[in-house]
DRENDRENMAR-92807 format. One record per atom (N, C-alpha, C, O): x, y, z. Coordinates in steps of 0.2 Angstrom, whole numbers, padded with zeros to 4 digits, always signed. Atoms other than C-alpha are relative to their C-alpha. Layout:
BEGIN
XYZ...
***
This chain:
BEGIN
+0002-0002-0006+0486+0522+0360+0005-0001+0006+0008-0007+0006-0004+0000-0006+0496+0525+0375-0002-0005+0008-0007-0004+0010+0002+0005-0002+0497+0512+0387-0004+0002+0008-0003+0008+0009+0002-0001-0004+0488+0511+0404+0004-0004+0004+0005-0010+0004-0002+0002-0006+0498+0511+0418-0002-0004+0007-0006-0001+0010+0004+0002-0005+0494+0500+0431+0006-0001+0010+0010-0005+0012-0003-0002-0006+0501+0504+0447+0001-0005+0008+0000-0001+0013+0000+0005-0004+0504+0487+0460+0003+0001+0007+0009+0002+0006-0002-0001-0004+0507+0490+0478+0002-0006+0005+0006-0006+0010-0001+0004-0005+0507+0474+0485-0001-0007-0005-0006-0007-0009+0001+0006+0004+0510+0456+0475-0007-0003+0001-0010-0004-0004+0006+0003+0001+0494+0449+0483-0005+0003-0002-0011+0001-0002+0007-0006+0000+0485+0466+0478+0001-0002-0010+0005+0001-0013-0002-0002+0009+0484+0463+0457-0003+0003+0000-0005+0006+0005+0004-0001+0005+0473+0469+0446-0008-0005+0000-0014-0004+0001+0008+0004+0001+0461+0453+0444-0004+0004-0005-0002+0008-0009+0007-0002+0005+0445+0457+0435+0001+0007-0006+0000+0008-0012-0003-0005+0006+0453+0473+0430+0004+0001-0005+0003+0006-0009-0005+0003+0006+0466+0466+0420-0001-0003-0003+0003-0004-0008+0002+0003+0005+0455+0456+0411-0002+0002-0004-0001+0000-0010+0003-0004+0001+0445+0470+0408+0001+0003-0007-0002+0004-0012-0004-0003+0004+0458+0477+0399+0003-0004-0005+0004-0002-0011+0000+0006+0006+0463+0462+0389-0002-0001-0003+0000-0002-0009+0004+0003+0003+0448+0458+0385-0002+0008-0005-0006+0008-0010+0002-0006+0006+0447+0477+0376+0006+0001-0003+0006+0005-0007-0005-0001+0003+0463+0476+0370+0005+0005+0000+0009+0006-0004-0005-0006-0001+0471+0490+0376+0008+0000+0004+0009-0003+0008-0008+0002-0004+0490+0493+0380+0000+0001+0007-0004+0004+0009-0001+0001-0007+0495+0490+0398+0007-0001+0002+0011-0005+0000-0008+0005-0002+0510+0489+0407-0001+0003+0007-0004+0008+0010+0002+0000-0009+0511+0485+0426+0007+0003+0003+0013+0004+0000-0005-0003-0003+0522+0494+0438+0000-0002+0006-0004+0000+0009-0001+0002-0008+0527+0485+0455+0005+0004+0002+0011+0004+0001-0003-0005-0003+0531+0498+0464+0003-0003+0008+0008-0001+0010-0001+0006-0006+0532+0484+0479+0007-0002-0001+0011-0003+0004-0009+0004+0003+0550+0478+0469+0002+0006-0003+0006+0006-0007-0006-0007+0000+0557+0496+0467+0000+0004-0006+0003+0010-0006+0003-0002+0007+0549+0498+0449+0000+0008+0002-0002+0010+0007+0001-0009+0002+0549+0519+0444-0007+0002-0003-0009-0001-0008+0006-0002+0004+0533+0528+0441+0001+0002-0005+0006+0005-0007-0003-0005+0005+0531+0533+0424-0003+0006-0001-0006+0009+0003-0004-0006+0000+0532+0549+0415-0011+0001-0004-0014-0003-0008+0006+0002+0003+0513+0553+0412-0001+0004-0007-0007+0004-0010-0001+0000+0008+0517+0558+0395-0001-0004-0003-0004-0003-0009+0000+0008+0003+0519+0538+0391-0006-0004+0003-0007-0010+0003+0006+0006-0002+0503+0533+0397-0007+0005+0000-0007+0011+0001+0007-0006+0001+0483+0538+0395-0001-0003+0005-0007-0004+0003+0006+0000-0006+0475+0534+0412+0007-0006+0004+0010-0010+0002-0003+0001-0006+0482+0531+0430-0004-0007+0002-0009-0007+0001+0005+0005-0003+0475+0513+0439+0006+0000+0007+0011-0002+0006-0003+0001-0006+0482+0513+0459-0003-0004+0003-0009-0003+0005+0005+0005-0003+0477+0497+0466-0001-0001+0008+0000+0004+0011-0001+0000-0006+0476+0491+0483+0008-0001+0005+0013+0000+0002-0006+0001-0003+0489+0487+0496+0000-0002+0008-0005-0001+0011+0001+0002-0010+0493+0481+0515+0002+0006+0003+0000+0006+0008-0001-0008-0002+0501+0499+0518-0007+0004+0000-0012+0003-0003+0006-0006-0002+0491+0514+0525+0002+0006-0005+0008+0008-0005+0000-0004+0004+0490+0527+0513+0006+0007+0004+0010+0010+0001-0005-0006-0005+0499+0539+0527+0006-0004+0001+0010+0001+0003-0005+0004-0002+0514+0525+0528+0006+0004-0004+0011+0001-0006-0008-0003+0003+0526+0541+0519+0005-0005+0002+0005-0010-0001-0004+0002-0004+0538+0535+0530+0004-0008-0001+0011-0008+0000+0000+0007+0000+0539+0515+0528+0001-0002-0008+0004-0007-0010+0000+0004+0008+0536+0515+0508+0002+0005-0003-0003+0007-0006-0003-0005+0003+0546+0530+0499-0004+0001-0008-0004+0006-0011+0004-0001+0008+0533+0526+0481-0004+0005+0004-0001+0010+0004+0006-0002-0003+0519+0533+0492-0001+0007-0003-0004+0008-0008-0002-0007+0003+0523+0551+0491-0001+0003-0004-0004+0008-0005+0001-0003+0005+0526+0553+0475-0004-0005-0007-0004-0006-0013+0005+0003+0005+0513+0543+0467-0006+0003+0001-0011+0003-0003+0005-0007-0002+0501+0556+0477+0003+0005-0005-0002+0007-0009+0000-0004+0005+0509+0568+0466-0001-0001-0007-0003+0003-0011+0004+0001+0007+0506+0559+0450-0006+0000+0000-0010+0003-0005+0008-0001+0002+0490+0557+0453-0004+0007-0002-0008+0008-0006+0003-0006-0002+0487+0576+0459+0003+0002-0008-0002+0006-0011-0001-0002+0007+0497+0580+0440-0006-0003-0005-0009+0000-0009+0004+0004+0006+0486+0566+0431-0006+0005+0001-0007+0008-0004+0005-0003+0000+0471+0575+0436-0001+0006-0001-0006+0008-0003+0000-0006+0002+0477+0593+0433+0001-0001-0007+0002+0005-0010-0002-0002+0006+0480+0587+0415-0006-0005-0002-0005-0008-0008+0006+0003+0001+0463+0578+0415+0002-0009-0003+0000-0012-0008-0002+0007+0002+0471+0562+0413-0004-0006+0004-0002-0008+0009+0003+0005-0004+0460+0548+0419+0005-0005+0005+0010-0008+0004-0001+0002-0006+0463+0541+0437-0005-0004+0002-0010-0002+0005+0007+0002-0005+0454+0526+0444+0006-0004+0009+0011-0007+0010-0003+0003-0007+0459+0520+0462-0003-0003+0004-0008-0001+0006+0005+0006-0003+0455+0506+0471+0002-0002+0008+0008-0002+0010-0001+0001-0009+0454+0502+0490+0006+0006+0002+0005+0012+0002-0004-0004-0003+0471+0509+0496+0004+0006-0005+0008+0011-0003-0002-0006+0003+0473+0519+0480-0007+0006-0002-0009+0011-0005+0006-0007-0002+0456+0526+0483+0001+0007+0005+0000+0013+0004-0001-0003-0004+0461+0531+0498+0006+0007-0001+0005+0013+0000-0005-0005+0001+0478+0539+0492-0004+0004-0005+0000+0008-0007+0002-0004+0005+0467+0548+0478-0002+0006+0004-0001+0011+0001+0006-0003-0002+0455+0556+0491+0007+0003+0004+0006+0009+0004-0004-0002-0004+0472+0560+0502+0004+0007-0006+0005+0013-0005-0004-0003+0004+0481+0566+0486-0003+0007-0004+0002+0012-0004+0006-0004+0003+0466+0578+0478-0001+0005+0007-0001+0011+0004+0001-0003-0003+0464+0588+0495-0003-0003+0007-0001+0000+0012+0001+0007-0005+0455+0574+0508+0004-0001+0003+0010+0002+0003-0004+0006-0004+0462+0561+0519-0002-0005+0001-0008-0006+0001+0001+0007-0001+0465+0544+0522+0003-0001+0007+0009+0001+0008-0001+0002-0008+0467+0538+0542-0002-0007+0000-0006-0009-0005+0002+0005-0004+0464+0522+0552-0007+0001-0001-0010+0007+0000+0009+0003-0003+0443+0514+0552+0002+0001+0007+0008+0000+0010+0002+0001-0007+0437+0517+0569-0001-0008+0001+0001-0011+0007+0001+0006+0002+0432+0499+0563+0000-0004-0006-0003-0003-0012-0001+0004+0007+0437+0486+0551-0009-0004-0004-0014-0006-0002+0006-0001+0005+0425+0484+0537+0001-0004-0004+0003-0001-0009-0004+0006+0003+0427+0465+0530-0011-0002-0001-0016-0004+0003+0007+0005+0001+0408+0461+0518-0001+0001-0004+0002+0005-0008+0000+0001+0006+0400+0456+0505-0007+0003+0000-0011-0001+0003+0007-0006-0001+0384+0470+0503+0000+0002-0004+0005+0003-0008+0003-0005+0007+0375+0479+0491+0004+0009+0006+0006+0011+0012-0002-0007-0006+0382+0499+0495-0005+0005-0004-0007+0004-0009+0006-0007+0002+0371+0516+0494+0001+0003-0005+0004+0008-0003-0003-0003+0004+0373+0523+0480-0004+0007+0000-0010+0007+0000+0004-0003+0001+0370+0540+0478-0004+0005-0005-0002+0002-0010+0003-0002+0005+0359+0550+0466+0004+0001-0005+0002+0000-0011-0003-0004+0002+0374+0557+0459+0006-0009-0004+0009-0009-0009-0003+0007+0002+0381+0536+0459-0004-0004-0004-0002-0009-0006+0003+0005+0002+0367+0530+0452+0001+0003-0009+0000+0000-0014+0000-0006+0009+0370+0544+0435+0007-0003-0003+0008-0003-0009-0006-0001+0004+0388+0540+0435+0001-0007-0005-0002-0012-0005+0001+0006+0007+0392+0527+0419+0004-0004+0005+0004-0010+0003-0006+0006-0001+0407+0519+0431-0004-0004+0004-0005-0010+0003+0002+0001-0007+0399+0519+0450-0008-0007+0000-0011-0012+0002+0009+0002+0002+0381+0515+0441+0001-0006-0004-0003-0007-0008+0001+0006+0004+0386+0500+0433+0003-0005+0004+0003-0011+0001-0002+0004-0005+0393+0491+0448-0004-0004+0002-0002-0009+0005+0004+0003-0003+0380+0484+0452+0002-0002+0008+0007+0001+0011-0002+0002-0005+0378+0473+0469+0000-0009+0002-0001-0012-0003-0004-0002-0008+0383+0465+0482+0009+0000-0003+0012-0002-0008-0010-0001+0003+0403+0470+0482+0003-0002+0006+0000-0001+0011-0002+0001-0007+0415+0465+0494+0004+0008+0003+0006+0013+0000-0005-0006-0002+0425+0477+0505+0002-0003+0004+0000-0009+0006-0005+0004-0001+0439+0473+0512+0006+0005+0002+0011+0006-0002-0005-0006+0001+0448+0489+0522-0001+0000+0007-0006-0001+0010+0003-0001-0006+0453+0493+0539+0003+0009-0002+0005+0010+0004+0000-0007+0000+0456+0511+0535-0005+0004-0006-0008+0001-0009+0007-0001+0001+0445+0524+0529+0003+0009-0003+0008+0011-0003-0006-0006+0004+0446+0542+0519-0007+0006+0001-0012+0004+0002+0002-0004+0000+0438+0559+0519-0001+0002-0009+0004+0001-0013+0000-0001+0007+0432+0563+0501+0006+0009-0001+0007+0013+0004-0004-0007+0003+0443+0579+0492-0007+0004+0000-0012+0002-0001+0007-0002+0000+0432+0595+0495-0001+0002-0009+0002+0004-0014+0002-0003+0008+0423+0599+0479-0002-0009-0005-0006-0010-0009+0004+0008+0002+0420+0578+0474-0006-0001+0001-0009+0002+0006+0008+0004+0000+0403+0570+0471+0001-0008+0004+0002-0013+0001+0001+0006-0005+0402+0555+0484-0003-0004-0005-0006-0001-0010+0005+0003+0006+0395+0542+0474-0003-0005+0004-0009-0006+0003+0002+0005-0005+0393+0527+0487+0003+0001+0006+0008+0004+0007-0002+0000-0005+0394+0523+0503-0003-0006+0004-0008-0009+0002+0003+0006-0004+0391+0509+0516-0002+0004+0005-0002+0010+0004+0003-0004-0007+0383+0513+0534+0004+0004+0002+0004+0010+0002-0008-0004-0005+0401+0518+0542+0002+0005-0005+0003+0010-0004-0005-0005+0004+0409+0525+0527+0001+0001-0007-0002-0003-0010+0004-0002+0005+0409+0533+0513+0007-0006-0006+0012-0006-0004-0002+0005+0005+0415+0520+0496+0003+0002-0007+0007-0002-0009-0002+0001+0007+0417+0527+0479-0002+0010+0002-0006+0012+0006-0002-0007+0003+0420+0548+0473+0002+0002-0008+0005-0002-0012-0004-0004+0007+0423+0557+0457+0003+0005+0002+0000+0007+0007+0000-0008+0001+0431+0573+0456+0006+0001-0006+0012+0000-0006-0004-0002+0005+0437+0579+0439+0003-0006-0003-0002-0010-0003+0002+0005+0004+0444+0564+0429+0003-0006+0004+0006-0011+0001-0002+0007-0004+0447+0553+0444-0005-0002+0004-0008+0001+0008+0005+0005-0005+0437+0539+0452+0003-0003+0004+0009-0006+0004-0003+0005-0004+0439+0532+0466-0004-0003+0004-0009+0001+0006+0003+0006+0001+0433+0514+0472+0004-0002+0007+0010-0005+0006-0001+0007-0005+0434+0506+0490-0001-0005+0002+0003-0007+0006+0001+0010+0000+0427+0489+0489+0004-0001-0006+0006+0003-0010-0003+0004+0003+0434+0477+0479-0002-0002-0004-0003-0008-0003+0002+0007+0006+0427+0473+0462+0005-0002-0004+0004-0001-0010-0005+0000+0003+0442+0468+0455+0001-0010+0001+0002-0014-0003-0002+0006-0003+0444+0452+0467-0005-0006+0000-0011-0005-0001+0004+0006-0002+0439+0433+0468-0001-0002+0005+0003-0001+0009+0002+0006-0007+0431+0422+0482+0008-0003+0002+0009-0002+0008-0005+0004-0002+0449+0413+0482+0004+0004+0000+0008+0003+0005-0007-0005+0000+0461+0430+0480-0005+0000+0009-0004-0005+0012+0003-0002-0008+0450+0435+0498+0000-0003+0003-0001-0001+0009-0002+0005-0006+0454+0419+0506+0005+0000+0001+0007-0003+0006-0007+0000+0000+0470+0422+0503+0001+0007+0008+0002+0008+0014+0001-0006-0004+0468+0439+0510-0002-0003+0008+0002-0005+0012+0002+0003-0007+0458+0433+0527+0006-0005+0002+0007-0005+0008-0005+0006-0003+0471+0419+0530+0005+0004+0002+0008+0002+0007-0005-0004-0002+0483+0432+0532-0002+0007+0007+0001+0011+0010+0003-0006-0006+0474+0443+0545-0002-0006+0008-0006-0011+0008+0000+0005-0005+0476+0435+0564-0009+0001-0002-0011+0004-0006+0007+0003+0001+0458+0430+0566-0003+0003+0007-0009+0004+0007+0002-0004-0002+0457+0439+0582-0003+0006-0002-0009+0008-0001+0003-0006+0001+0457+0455+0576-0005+0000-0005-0008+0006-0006+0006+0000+0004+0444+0451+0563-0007-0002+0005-0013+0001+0004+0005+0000-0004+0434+0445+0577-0003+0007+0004-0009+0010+0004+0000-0007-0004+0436+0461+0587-0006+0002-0001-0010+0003+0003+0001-0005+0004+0429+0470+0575-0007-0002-0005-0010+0002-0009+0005+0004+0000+0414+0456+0574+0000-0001-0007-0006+0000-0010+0000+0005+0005+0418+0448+0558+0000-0006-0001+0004-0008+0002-0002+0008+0002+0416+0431+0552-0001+0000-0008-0006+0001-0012-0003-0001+0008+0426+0429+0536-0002-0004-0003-0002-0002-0009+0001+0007+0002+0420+0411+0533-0011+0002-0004-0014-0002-0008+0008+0000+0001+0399+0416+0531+0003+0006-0008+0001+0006-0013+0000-0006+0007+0406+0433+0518+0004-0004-0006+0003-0004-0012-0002+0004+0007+0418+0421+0509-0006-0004-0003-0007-0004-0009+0006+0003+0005+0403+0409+0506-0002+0001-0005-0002-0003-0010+0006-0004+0002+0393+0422+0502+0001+0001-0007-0002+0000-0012-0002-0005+0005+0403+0430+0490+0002-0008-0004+0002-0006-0010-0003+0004+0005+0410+0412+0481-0007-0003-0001-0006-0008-0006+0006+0003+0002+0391+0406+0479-0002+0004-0009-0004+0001-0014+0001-0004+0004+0391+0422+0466+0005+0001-0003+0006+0007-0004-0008-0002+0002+0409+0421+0459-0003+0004-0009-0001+0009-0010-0001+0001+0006+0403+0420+0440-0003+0008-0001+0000+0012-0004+0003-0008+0000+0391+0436+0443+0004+0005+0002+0003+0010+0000-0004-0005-0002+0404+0445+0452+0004+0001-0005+0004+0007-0006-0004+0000+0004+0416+0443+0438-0005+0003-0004-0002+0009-0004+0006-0005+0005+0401+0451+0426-0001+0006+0004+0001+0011+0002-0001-0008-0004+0400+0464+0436+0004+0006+0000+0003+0012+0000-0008+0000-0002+0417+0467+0439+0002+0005-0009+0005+0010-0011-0003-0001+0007+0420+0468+0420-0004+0005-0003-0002+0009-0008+0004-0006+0002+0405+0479+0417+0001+0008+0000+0000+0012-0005-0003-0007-0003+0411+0492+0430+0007+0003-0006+0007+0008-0009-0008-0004+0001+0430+0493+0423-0002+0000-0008+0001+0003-0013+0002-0001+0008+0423+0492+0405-0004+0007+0001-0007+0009-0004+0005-0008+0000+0413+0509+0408+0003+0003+0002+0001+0009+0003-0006-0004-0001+0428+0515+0414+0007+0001-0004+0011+0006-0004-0003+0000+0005+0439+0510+0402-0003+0004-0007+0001+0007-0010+0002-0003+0004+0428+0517+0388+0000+0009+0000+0001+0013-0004-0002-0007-0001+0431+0535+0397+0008-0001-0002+0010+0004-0006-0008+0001+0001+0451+0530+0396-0001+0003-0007+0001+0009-0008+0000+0000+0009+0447+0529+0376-0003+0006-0001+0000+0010-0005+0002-0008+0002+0436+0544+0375+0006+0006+0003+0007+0011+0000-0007-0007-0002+0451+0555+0385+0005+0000-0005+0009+0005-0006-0006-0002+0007+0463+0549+0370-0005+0004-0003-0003+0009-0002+0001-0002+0010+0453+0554+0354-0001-0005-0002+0000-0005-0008-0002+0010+0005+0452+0536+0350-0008-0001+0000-0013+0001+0004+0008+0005+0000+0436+0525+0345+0004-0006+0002+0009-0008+0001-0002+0006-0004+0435+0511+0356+0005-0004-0006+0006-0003-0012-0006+0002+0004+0449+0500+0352-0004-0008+0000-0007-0010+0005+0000+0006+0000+0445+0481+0345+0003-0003+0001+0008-0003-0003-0007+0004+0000+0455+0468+0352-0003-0006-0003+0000-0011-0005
***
């Protein structure tokens, strides 16, 4: 099997959970820090796309020169039915890339909550296995591509999509209680206030449930990686 690319945007931004995900099934992987100058690859060499988060805005052409043409992988990956999953800032660029947009939240959106899913999220094998509560962790925000199925959504904005063999995922089940402390520590703490957050009550919240979030976590990318497997040809792989 061809390996699954995994597509890094920012050092703090890994994989986590989804990486183990894929460990723990044994499937090939190789990482691309696009952050350190790394080249996309050729998607010939690889069965399914993973674009993870990032401190960059999906619109940042300008600042990050990967940007651009990892919207056009994606937009190839899905015209050749190649699995695409994207997470926070590569939700956003899937929803940008597919026909959507991605822009600034009116308001930052830092919590750890169950999200809405909709009828169409509770059917899907990836969205529908998410279970709750999930963190989110975005100050920018995306228009779905016209022609996608919305899958969830919090009150403000809408959170996870399908359309054709690409998912896309704006909270964060991928992440730990400790990766997100890291993250808060790096954001002044006014503008988190601004924006009436208090990161200390959602970290709690969220490291009281580290063990269940991890089972969760690994559920979700396990019912997405079994599509990965179904789009080779292959039976699941035993690692």
């Amino acid at each position: 099997m061809k390996p699954i690319a995994i597509l890094e945007h920012s050092k703090d931004a890994p994989a986590g959970f989804l990486g183990d995900a894929i460990e723990q099934a044994g499937l090939p992987n190789v990482l691309i820090e696009l952050h350190s100058g790394a080249s996309l690859p050729a998607l010939e060499d690889v069965s399914a796309v993973v674009s993870l988060g990032g401190i960059m805005g999906a619109y940042d052409e300008d600042d990050y020169d990967f940007l651009a043409p990892e919207k056009e992988l994606m937009r190839q990956a899905v015209s050749r039915d190649i699995p695409v999953l994207g997470i926070c800032l590569g939700c956003q660029m899937l929803a940008d890339a597919l026909g959507g947009s991605a822009y600034p939240a009116e308001k930052m959106e830092v919590e750890f909550a169950a999200l809405e899913l909709t009828g169409a999220g509770y059917a899907d094998p990836v969205i529908g296995a998410l279970g709750e509560p999930v963190l989110y962790f975005h100050g920018d925000t995306f228009d779905p591509p016209p022609g996608a199925e919305v899958l969830a959504r919090s009150p403000q904005y809408p959170h996870a999509f399908r359309y054709g063999s690409a998912v896309g995922v704006q909270p964060h089940p991928e992440v730990s209680s400790s990766m997100v402390r890291e993250w808060a520590s790096g954001f002044e703490r006014s503008k988190l206030e601004r924006s009436g957050i208090n990161t200390d009550d959602v970290l709690d919240r969220m490291a009281a449930g580290d063990a269940e979030n991890e089972q969760r976590a690994l559920a979700m990318f396990g019912a997405w990686l079994d599509e990965v497997v179904v789009a080779q040809g292959s039976q699941p792989f035993q690692g």
